[in-house]
Structures are given as C-alpha cells and as structure tokens.
MIKELUM-511130 format. One line per field, with one value per residue (C-alpha): residue number from 1; residue in three letters; x, y, z. Coordinates in nm, 3 decimals. Each point is the difference from the previous one (the first is absolute). Last residue first. Layout:
N
i NUM / ...
aa ALA / ...
xx X / ...
yy Y / ...
zz Z / ...
END
This chain:
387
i 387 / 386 / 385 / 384 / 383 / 382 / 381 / 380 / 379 / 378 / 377 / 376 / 375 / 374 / 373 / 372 / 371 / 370 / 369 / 368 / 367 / 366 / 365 / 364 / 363 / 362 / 361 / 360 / 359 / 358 / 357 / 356 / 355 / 354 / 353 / 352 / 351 / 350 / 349 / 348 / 347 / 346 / 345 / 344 / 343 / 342 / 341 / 340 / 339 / 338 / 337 / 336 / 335 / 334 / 333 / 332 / 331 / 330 / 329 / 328 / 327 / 326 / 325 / 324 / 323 / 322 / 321 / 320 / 319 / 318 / 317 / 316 / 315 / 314 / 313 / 312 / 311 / 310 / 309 / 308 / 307 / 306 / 305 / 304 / 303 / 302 / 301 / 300 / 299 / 298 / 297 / 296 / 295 / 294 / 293 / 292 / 291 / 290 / 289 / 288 / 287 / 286 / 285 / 284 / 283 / 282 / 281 / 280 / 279 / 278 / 277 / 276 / 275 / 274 / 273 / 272 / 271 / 270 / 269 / 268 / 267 / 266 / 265 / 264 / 263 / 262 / 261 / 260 / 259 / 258 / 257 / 256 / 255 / 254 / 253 / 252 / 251 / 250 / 249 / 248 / 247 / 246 / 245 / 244 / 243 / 242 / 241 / 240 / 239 / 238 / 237 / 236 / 235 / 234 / 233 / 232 / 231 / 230 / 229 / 228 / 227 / 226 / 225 / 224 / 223 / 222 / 221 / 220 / 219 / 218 / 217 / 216 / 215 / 214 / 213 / 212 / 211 / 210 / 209 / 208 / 207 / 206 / 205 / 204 / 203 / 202 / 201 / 200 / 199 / 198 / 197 / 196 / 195 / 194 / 193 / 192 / 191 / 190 / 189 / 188 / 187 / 186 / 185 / 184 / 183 / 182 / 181 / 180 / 179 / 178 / 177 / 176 / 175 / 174 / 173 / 172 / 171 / 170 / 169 / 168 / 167 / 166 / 165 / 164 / 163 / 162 / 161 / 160 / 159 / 158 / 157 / 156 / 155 / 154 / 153 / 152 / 151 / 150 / 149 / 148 / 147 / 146 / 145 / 144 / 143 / 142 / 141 / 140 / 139 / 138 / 137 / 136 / 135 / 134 / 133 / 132 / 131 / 130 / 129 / 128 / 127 / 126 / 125 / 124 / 123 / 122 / 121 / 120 / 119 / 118 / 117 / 116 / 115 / 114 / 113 / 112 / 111 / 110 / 109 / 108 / 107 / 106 / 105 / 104 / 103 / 102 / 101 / 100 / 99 / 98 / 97 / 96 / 95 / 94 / 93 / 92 / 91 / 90 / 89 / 88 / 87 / 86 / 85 / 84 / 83 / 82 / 81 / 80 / 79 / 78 / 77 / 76 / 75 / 74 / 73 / 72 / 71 / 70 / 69 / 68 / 67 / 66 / 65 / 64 / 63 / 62 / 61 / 60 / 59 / 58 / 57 / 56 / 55 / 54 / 53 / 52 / 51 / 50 / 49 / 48 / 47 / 46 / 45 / 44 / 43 / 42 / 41 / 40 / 39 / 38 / 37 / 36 / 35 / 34 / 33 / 32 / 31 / 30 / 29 / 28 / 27 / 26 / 25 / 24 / 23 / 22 / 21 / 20 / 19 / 18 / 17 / 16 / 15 / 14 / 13 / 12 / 11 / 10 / 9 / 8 / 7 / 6 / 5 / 4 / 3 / 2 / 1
aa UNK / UNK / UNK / UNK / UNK / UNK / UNK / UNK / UNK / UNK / UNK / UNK / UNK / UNK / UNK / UNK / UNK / UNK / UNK / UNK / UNK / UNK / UNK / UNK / UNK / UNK / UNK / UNK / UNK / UNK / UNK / UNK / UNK / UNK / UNK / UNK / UNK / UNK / UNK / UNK / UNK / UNK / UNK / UNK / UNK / UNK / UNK / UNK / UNK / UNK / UNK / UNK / UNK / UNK / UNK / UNK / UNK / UNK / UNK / UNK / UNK / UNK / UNK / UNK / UNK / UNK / UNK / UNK / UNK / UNK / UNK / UNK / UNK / UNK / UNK / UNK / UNK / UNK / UNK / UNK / UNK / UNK / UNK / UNK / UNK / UNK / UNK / UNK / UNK / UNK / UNK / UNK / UNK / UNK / UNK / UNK / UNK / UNK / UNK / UNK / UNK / UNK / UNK / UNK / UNK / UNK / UNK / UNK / UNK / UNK / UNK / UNK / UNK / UNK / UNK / UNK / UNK / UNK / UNK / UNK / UNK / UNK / UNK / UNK / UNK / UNK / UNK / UNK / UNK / UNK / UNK / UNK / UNK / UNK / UNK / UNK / UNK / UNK / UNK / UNK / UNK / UNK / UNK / UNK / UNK / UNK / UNK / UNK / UNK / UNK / UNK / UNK / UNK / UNK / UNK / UNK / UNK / UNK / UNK / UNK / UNK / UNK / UNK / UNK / UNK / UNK / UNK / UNK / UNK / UNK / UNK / UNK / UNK / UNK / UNK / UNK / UNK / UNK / UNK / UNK / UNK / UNK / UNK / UNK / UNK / UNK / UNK / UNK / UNK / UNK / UNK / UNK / UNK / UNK / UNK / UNK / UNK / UNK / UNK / UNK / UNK / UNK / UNK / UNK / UNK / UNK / UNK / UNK / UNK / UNK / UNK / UNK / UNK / UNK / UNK / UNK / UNK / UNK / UNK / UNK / UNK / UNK / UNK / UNK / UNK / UNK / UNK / UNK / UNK / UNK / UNK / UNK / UNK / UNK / UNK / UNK / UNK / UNK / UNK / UNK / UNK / UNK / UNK / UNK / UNK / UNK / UNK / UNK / UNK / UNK / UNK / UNK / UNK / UNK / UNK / UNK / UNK / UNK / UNK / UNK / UNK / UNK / UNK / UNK / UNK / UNK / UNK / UNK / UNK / UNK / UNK / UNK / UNK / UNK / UNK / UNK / UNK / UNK / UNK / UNK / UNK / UNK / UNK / UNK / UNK / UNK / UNK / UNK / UNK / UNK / UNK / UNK / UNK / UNK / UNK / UNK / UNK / UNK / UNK / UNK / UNK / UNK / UNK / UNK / UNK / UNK / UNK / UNK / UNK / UNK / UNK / UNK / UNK / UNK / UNK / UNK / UNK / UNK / UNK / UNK / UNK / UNK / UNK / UNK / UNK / UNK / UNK / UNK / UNK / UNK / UNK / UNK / UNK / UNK / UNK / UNK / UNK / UNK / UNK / UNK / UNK / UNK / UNK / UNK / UNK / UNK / UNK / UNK / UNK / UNK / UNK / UNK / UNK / UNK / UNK / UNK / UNK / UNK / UNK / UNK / UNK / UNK / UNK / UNK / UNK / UNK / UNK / UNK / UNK / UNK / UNK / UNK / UNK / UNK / UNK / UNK / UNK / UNK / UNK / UNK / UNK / UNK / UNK / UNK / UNK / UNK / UNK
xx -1.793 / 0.211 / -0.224 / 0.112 / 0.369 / -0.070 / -0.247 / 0.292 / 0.249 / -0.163 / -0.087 / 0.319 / 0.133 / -0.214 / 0.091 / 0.325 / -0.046 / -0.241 / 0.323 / -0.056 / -0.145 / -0.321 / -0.020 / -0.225 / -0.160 / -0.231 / -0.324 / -0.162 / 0.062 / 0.049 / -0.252 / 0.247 / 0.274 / 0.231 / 0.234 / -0.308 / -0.084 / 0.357 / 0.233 / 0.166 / 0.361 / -0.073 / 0.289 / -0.279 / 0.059 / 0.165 / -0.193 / -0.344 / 0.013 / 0.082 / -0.274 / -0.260 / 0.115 / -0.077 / -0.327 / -0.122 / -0.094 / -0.330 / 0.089 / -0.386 / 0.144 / 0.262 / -0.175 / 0.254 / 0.139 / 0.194 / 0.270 / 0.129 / -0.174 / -0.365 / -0.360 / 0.108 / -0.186 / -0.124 / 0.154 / -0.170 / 0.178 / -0.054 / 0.084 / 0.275 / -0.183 / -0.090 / 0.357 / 0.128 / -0.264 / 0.100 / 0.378 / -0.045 / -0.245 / 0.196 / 0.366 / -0.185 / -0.065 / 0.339 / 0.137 / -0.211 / 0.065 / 0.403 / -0.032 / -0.194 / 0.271 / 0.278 / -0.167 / -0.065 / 0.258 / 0.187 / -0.213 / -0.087 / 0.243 / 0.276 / -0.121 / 0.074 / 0.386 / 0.057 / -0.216 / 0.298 / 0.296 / -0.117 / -0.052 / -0.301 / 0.029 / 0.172 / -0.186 / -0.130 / -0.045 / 0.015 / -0.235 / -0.215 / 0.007 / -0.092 / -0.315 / -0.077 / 0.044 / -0.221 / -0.249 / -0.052 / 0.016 / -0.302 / 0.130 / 0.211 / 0.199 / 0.333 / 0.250 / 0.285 / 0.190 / 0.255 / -0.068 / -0.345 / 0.046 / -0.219 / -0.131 / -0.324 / 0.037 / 0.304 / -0.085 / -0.245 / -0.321 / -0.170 / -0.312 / -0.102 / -0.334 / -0.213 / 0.099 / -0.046 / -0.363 / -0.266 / -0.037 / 0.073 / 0.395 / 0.139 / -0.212 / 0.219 / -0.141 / 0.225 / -0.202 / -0.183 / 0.148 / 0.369 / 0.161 / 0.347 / 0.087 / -0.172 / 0.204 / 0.134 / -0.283 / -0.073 / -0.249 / 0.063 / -0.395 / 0.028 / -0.286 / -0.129 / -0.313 / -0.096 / -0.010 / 0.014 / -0.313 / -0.088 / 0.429 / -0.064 / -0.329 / 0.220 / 0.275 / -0.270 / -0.116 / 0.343 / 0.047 / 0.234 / 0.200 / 0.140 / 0.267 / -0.024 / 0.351 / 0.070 / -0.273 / -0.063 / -0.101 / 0.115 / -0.198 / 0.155 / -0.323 / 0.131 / -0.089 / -0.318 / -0.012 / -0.388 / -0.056 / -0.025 / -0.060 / -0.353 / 0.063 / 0.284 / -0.173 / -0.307 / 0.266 / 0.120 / 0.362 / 0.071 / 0.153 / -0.225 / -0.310 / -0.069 / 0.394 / -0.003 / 0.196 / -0.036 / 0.058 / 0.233 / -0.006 / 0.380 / -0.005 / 0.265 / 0.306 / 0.308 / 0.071 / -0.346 / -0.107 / 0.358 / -0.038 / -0.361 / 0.114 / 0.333 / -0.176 / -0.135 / -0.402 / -0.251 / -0.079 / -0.103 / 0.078 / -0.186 / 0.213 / -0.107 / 0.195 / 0.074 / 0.382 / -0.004 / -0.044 / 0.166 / 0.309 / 0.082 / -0.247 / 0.130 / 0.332 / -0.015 / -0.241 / 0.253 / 0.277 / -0.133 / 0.034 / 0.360 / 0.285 / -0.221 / -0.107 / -0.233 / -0.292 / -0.205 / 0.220 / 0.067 / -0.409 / -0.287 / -0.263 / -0.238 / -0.091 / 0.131 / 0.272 / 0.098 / -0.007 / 0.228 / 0.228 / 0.034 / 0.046 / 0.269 / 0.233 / -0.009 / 0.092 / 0.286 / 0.128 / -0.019 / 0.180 / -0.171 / -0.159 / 0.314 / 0.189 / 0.340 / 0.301 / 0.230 / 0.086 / -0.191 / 0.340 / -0.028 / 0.186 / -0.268 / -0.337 / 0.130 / 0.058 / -0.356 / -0.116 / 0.143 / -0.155 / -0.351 / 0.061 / 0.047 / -0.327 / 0.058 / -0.001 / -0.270 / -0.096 / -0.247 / 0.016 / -0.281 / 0.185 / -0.169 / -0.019 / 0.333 / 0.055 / 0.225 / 0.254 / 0.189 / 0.366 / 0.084 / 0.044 / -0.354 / -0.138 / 0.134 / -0.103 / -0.364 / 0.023 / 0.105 / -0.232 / -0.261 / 0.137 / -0.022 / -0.356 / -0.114 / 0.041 / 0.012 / -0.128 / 0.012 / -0.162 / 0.287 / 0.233 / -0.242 / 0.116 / 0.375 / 0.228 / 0.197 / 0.291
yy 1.285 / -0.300 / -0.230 / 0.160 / -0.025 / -0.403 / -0.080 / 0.169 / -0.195 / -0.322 / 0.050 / 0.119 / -0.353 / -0.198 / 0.168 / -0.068 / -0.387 / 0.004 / 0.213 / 0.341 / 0.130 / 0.049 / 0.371 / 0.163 / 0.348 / 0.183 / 0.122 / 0.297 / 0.237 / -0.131 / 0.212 / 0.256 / -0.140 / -0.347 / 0.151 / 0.051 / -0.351 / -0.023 / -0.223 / -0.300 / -0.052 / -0.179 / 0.076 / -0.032 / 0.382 / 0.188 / -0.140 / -0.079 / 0.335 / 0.149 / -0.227 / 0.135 / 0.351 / -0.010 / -0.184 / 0.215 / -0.138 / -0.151 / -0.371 / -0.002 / 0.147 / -0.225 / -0.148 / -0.279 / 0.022 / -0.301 / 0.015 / -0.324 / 0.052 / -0.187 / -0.013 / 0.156 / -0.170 / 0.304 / 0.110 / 0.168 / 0.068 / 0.161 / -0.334 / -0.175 / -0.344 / 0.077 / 0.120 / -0.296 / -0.209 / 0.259 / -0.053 / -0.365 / -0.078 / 0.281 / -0.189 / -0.293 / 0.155 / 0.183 / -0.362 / -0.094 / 0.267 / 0.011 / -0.365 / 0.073 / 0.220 / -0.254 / -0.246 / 0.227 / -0.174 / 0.248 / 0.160 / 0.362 / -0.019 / -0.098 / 0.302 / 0.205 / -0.121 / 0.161 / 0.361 / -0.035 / -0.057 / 0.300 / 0.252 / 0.216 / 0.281 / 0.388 / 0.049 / 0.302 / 0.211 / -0.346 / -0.182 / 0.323 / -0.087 / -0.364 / 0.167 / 0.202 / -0.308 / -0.213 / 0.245 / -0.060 / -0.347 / -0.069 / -0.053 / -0.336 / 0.151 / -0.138 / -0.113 / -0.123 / 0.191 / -0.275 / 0.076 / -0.081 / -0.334 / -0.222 / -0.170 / 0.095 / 0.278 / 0.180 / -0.094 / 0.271 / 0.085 / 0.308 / -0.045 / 0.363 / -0.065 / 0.184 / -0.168 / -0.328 / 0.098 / -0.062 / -0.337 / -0.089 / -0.204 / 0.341 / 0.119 / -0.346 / -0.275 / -0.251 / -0.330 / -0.085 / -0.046 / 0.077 / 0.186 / 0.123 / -0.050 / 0.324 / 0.181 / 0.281 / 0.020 / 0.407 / 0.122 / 0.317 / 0.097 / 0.259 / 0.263 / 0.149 / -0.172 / -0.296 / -0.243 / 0.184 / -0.084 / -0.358 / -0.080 / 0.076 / -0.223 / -0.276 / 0.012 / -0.015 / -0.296 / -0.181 / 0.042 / 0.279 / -0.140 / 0.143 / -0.085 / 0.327 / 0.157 / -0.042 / -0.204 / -0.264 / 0.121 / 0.445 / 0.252 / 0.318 / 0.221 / 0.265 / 0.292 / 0.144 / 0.383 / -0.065 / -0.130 / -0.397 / 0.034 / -0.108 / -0.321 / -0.081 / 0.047 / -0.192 / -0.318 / -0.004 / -0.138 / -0.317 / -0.021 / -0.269 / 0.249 / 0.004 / 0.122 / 0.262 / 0.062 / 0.427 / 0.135 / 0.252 / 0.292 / 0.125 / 0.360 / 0.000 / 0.230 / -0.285 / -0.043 / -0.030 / -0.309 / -0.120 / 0.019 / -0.132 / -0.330 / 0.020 / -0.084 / -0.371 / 0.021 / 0.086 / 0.171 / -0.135 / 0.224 / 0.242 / 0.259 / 0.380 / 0.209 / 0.333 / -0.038 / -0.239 / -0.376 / -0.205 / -0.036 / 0.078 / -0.250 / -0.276 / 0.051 / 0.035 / -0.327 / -0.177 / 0.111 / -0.165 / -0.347 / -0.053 / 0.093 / 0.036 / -0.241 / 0.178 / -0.263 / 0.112 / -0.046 / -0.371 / -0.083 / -0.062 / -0.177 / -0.078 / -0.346 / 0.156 / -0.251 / -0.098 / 0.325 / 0.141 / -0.308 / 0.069 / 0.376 / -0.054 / -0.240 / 0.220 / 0.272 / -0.164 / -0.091 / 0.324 / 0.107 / 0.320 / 0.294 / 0.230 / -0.248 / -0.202 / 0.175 / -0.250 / -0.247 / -0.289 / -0.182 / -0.365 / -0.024 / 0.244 / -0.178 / -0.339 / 0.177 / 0.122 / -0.309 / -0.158 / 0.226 / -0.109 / -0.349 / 0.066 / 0.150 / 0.347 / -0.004 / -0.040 / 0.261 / 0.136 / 0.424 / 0.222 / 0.131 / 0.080 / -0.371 / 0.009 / -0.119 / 0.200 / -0.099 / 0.301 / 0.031 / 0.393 / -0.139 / -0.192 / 0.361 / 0.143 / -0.281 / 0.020 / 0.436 / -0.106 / -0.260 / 0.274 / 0.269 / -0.315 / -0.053 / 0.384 / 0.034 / 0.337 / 0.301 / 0.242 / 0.328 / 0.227 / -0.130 / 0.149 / 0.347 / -0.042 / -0.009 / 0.334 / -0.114
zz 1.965 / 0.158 / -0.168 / -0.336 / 0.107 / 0.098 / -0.315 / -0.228 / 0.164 / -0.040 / -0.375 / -0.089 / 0.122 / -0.246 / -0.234 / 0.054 / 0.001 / -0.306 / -0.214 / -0.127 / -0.283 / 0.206 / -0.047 / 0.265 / -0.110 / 0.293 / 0.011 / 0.191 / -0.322 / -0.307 / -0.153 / -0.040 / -0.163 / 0.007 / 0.249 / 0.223 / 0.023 / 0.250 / -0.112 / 0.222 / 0.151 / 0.345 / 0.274 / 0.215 / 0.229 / -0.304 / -0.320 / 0.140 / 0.172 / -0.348 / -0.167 / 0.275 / -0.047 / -0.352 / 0.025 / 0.273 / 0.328 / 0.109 / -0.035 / -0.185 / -0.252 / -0.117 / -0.311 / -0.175 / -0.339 / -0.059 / -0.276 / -0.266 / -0.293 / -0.012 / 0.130 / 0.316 / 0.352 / 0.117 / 0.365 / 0.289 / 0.317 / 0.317 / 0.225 / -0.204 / -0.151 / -0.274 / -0.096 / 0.043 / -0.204 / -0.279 / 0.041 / 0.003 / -0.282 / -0.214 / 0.069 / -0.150 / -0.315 / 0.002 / -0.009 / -0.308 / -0.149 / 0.031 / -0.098 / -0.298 / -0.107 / 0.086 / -0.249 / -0.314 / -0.172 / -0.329 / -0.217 / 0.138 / 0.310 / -0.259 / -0.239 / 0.311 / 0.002 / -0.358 / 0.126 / 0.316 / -0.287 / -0.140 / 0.235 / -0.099 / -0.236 / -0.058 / 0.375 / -0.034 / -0.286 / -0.176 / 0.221 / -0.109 / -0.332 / 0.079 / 0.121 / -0.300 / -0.217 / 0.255 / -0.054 / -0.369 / 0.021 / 0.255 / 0.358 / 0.180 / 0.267 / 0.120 / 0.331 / 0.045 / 0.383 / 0.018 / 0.387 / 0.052 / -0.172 / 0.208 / -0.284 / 0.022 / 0.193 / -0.157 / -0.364 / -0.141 / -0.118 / -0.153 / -0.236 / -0.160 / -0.173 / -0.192 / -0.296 / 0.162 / 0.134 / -0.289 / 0.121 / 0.406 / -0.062 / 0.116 / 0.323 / 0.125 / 0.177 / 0.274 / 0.050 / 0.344 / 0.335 / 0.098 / -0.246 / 0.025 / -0.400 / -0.082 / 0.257 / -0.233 / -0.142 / -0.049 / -0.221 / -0.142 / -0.186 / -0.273 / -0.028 / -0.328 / 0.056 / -0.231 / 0.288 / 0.320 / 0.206 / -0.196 / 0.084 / 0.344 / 0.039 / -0.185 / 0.240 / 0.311 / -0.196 / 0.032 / 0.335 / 0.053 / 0.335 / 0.320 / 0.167 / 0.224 / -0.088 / -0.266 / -0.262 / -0.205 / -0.170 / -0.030 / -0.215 / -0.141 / -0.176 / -0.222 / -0.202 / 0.202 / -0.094 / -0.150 / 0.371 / 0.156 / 0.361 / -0.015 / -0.187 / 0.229 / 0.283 / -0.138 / -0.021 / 0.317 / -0.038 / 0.178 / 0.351 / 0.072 / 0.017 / 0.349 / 0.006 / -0.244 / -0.267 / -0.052 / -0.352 / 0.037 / -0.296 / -0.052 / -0.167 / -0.221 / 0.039 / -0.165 / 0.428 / 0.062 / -0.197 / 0.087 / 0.384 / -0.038 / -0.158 / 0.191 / 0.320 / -0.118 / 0.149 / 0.254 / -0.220 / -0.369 / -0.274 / -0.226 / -0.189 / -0.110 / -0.213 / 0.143 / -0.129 / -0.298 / 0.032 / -0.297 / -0.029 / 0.341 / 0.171 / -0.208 / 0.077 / 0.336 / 0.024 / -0.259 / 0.200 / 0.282 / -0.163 / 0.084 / -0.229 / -0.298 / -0.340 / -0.184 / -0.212 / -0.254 / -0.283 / 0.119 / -0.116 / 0.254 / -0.126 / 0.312 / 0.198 / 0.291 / 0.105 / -0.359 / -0.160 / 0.318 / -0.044 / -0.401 / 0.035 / 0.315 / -0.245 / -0.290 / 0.248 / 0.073 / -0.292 / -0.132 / 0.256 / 0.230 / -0.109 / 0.019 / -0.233 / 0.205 / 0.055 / 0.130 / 0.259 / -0.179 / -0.062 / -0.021 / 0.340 / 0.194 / -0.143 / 0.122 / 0.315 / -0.003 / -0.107 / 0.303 / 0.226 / -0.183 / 0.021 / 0.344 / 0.162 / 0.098 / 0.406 / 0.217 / 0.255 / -0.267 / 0.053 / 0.117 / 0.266 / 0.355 / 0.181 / 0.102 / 0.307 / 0.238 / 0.236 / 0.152 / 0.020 / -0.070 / -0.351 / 0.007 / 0.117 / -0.329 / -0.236 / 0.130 / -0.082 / -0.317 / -0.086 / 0.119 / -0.289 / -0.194 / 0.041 / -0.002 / -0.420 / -0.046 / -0.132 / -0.257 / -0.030 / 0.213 / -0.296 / -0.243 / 0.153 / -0.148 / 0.291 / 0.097 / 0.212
END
C-alpha cells in the first residue's frame, strides 16, 4: 500500500505505545506499575455521570451545531471571562472531542507549508508531529532544567523569523511541570504583540496548580485577539474518555475552525457537551480532591526519586509528571526506561518521547495511588543499583 507522503511526517504519541507494551507483559503475568499514562486514576465525579444520563433520557442524542450547543458555549464564555478576567463571548468558543483537535485545527487553518512554529521541547509530541505533518518547519524552544523548565526568553526572541506564524506554549506544563510565571507571559506577549503571529496556549492542567496562581498569555492586554486558549475536561475532571474538549479564539477563526469540526467530526457528542456544563457549574469538591491528592503524591514521588543514587528530580510547580535527570545513571534514557520496564516491571517514559532536548531525563506520571508509588520507587532503586 502506497501511503500518502505526509503520513511519513506524523508522529506519535510514545505513552500509549508503552501502555501497550505494560499491558502485554501483565498478560504473560507480570506486575507492572504504571507510572507512563498521563491519565487521573480517579474516576468522573458523580454528579457529572449522572448528568450524562440525565442528558441521555431528555434526548441529546442528536446532531448538535459544529461549534458546539449554544448553551454550552454560553456557559464556557462566561467561566473563561470569569477565570481570566477577559470578555470572551459564545461565538468564540469551538466545542471538540478532546482538546487536540483544537491544536490540529489550529495549526491547519492557519500555518502554511514552510511556515515556521515555535514550541517548547521537551514538550507534548503531537505539537511537533502536527507542525510537521501540515509541512511547517517546527522551531523547539528548549526548557531547561537550571531554568525551572521555563522557556528562555532570549531564545525565543532570537528564534523569532519574518516566516514565524505561531508560538504553542504549555502552563502548566507536560512533561516537566513547568510553569509560565506571569512575567515570563508578559515578556512573550511584549515580543509578539502586534506581529502577525498567533500564540496556542495550552491549559489543560490549569486546575493542577500547586504554588502560586495559574496566568494565561490571554488576560496580558493587547493579547486576546492573538490568542488561541485550548482546554479541556479529561484532567480536571478525569474525563479522558468522554473526549470534551474546546478552544476559545477571536470570532473569525472560530468560524473556520468549526468548519473543520464539520469536515471532520460533523460535532461533538451531545449528551457529553450537556454533562461538561455540570463540571463547569456543578461542586468543585472532587476536583480539589484530585489536587490535593496529586499534591501529596508529588511530595512522595519527588522525595523518592531523591533518594535513588543517579537521580535528580525538580519538585514540578504543577500537572501531575516528574521530570527527573538520569544522566548521571550512565545509560541512555530510552534504554534505561526499557530496562526499567522489563527487569522492574516499572512503566515510565523516556525524555526522548517528549523531543530532543529530552534527552537524559525520564517522564514519571504520578496518577497512581501513594501505595504504588511507593512500590515503583523500590524497584526502580533495586534495577538501577543492579546497573
């Protein structure tokens, strides 16, 4: 079979391909912790299930708009303006099965081939696998470690060209848990203001904070218009598999976008987009829960870590991912995650998955319970003393 050559530009995303490797060796009877998916461990908090089902019996099994329901949107407009002290109106707002659409969709409406995108590495895999897949040139912006995993500010002023169309930032931030302070935002938006060049900020872990207040590139003035804000459900509410997710853009690009959802998708399911305006209003309780629970997972996992001769680990300002240094173990990343895989029966990522400058680091995921945890830690200091 003859594939189409922009099939040979798109990549991956390595975390499931591990999760399937894990599920195999747990079928030939292996125990493995699962510290590889970025996925809460908790499930959907119930008033939300239960809207759902409400949802079902009044009949939102149809065709809804492309865009999203009205009533929907209204509802995601007012919480945005709310949260980021902006205006945000319904027309701006494109409801999506998941929030990577919005970054594919995005990117494809408007980033020609031999365009130019900035985005941070390490960083999300299907940021540069889209750049390239629609025959941009993807420009990595390297998060460093002595730097809090924040982006270097003269690097990004230096690697900004006349073919520059689009700068995707991520805070906080997968897979270091890093976070844009709020005057990093505003050095950005003093670089790019005015310039025909749209910022994609990601937030998809707004809510997974630990220290300090979540800022978004588009409550800094001048920079709503410029401003592509994706955000979803999955972490939050751990609803990874309703898929609900949206973008919140300037008018006339949400109307090419929701023409895309209907090249695509036709729309979003409706009784799912009815259940997300119960995670909008309904009790936050469960969510701050989830966050407080990850926060103490973090204190754990990074203490851990510490501790394991040849490791290195930053304590992440928020999501829920540790991002230790390896390096000094004196093996590759990638080999060391396969060895921590087959001999420990320890699922993690290597930094490499995450790009090129993710090299000598590994990607822990502590979506998983204090008591498991726990146990991945022993193994890994056992293989890795075994080295």
């Amino acid at each position: 079979m003859n594939l189409a050559e922009r099939m040979g530009r798109l990549g991956t995303e390595t975390a499931f391909e591990v999760l399937a490797k894990a599920r195999a060796l747990e079928a030939q009877g292996k125990k493995v912790v699962h510290l590889e998916i970025g996925e809460p461990d908790f499930d959907t908090p119930s008033n939300i299930r239960d809207a759902a089902k409400r949802a079902l019996d009044e009949g939102y099994t149809h065709y809804g708009p492309s865009a999203g329901l009205p009533v929907f949107r209204e509802v995601i407009a007012r919480e945005i303006s709310k949260d980021l002290g902006i205006t945000a109106m319904p027309e701006q707002v494109v409801v999506t099965p998941g929030a990577k659409p919005i970054m594919f969709f995005a990117i494809m409406a408007l980033v020609d081939s031999g365009d130019e995108v900035l985005y941070p590495n390490p960083g999300f895999p299907i940021y540069e696998s889209v750049i390239n897949f629609v025959g941009a040139k993807p420009v990595p912006i390297h998060l460093r470690e002595e730097n809090d995993f924040e982006m270097d500010l003269e690097e990004l002023r230096d690697k900004i060209t006349p073919r520059t169309r689009m700068l995707l930032i991520n805070s906080p931030q997968n897979p270091t848990g890093g976070v844009l302070s709020k005057a990093s935002l505003e050095a950005i938006a003093e670089m790019i203001r005015g310039k025909e060049i749209m910022v994609l900020t990601d937030e998809v872990y707004h809510r997974m904070l630990y220290e300090g207040e979540h800022h978004s590139i588009a409550s800094v003035p001048g920079m709503q218009e410029q401003t592509i804000l994706l955000n979803g459900f999955s972490k939050t509410y751990a609803m990874t598999g309703w898929r609900l997710g949206y973008g919140v853009m300037r008018e006339d690009l949400a109307q090419q976008v929701a023409k895309l959802m209907t090249n695509s998708n036709s729309c979003t399911c409706s009784f799912i987009q009815m259940a997300g305006i119960e995670a909008l209003q309904g009790p936050q309780d469960e969510v701050q829960e989830m966050v407080a629970e990850f926060h103490r997972r973090r204190e754990v996992i990074v203490k851990g870590l510490n501790a394991i001769d040849g490791i290195s680990c930053k304590t992440p300002k928020g999501a829920f991912y540790v991002f230790p240094n390896v390096k000094n173990i004196g093996w590759a990343c990638m080999k060391l995650a396969d060895y921590l895989l087959e001999k420990a029966g320890v699922a993690v990522l290597s930094g490499l998955s995450f790009g090129q400058y993710g090299d000598g680091y590994l990607r822990l995921s502590y979506a998983n319970s204090v008591e498991n945890i726990r146990e991945a830690l022993g193994r890994m200091r056992e293989a890795i003393a075994a080295i």
